[in-house]
C-alpha positions in Angstrom: -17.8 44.1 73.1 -19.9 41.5 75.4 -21.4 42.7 78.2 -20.0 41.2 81.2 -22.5 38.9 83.5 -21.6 39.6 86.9 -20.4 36.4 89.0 -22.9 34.4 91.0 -22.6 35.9 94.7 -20.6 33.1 97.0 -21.9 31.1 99.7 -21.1 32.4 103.4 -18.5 30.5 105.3 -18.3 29.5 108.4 -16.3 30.8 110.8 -13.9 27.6 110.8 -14.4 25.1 107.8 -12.1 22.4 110.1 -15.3 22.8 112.6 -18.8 22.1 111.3 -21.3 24.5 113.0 -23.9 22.7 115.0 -27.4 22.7 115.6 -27.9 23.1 119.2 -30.9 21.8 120.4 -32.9 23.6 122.6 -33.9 21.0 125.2 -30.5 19.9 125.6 -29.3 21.3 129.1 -25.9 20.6 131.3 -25.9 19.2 134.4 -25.3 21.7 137.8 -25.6 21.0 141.5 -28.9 21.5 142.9 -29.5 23.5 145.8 -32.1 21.8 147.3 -32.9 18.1 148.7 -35.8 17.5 146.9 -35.6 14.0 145.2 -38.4 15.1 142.6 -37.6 18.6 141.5 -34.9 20.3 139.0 -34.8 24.1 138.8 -34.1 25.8 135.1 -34.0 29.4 134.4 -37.1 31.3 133.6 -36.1 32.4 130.0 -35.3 28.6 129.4 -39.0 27.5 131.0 -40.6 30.1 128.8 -38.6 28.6 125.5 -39.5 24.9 126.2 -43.1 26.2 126.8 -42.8 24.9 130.6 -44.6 26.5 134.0 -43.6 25.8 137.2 -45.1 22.5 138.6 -45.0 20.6 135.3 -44.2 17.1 135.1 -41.1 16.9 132.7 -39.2 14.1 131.6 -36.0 14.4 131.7 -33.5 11.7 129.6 -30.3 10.7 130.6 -27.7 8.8 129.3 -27.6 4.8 128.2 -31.6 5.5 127.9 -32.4 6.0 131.4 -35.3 9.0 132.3 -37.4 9.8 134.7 -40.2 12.4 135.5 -39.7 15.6 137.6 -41.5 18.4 138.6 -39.6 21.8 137.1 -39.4 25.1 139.5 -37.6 28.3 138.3 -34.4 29.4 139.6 -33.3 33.0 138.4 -29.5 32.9 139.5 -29.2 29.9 136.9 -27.6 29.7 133.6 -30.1 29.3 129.9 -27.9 26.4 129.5 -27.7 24.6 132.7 -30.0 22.4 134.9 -29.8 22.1 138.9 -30.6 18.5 140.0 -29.6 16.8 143.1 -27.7 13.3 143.4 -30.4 10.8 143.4 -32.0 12.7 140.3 -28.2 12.1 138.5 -28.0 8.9 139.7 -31.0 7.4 138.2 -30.2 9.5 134.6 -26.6 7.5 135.1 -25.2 11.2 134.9 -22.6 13.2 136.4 -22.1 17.2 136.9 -21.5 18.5 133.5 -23.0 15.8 131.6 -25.4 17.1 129.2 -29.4 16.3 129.3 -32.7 16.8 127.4 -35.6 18.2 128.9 -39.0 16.9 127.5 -42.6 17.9 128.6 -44.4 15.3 130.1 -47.9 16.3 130.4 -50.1 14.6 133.0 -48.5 11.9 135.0 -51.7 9.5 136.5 -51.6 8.9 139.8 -50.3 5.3 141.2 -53.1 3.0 142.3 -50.7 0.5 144.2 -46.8 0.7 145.4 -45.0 -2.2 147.1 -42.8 -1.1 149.7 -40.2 -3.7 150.0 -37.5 -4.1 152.5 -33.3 -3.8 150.7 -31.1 -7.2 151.7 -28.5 -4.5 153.3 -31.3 -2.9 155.4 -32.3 -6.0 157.0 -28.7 -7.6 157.3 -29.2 -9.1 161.4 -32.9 -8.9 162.0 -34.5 -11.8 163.0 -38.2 -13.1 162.9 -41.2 -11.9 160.7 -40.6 -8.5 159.4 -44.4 -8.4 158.0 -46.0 -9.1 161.7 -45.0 -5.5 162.9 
């Protein structure tokens, strides 16, 4: 008589073969409501700040969808989610981004200070004034 070989031990399976399992990504954050008015801030949970290596105060990038970003400074907020992000309207409107839309968080490291702005007057804000605007 042969000795029997014992079969090969079988690969796990996921909980639903219809449903591939995916990767979540750790920087990859849903949109919430922020508290505050502050155009420049965004508030994440501390245990999310400590994964993605952040502190409060640092410049993070932040991308949004049809490759819009822009830079914001990150504060904690400890009645928030691991998985959400509080940003206000102007923030979301810049990203092109609505509540429950989802983000990625990058670190930015030092942002350099601007040497020159131009401070230009919108065609709706000046709609009816007459004369010079620049001799004021």
């Amino acid at each position: 008589m042969a000795a029997e070989e014992p079969a090969p031990p079988a690969a796990p399976v996921p909980a639903d073969p219809a449903k591939p399992q995916k990767k979540r990504s750790p920087n990859r954050l849903v949109v919430e409501e922020a508290l505050n008015d502050d155009n420049s801030v965004i508030s994440l949970s501390q245990a999310k700040m400590e994964e993605l290596n952040l502190f409060r105060g640092d410049n993070v990038l932040i991308k949004g969808k049809k490759r819009k970003d822009t830079v914001c400074i990150v504060l904690a907020d400890e009645n928030l989610d691991d998985s959400k992000i509080r940003m206000n309207k102007v923030v979301r409107k810049n990203l092109r981004v609505r509540l429950g839309d989802i983000i990625s968080v990058h670190a930015c490291g030092d942002v350099p200070y601007g040497k020159r702005i131009h401070v230009l007057p919108l065609d709706d804000t000046i709609e009816g004034i007459t004369g010079n605007l620049f001799d004021t």
